[in-house]
N, C-alpha and C positions, 0 to 999 in steps of 0.2 A: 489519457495516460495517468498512472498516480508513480506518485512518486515518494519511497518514504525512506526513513529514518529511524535507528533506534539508536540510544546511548544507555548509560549507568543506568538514569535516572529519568528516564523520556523516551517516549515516540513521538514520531510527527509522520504524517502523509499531507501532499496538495494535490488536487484532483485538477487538473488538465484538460483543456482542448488545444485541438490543431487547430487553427484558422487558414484559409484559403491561402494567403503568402508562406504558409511550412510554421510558421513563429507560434510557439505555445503560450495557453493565454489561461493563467489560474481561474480557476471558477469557485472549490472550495479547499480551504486549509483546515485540517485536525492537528491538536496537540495536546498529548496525557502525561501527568507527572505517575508514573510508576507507583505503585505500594504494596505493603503486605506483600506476600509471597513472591508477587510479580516482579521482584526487585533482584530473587534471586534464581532466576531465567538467565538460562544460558545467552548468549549474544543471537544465537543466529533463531533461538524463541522470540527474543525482543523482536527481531527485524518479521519476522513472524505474523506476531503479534499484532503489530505495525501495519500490516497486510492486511490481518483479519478485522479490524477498528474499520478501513477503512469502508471496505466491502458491507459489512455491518452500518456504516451509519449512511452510506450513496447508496445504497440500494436501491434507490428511486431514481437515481441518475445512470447506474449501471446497469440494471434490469432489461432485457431488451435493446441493448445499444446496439446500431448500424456497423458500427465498426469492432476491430478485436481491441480489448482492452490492453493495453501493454501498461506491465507494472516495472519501475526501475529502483534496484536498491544495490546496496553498494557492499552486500553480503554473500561474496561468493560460493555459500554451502547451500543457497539458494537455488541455485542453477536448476536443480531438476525441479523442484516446487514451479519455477515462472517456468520451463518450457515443458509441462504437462499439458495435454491435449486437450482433457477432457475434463472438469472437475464438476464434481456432483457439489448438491447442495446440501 
């Protein structure tokens, strides 16, 4: 699971597993201070943005994974982006 974040001035994602009792258990945390242009991104860019960091630096944890990746963010113009079926690379 990732799970991220965007504000004014910052993203963050934390990368996720399930463990056997349902209780999620952090494996890795990202966090960018914004700049230059990036500053002036619309909100639901940031949370985006936020997405695309994270995929970008787990690639080696996400690649291949057994199960479906589920991404949560608390950006509801998002909806169709996380229930897309299919996404190329």
């Amino acid at each position: 699971m990732i799970e991220t974040d965007a504000s004014d001035y910052a993203i963050a994602t934390i990368l996720s597993i399930t463990l056997s009792n349902g209780e999620l258990h952090p494996v890795a945390f990202l966090s960018r201070t914004l700049t230059g242009a990036k500053l002036n991104y619309d909100m639901h860019d940031k949370e985006l943005l936020a997405i695309f960091e994270a995929f970008k630096s787990w690639c080696h944890y996400l690649e291949g994974a057994a199960n479906l990746i589920n991404i949560v963010t608390d950006h509801k113009n998002l909806e169709y982006f996380s229930t897309t079926k299919i996404l190329t690379q």
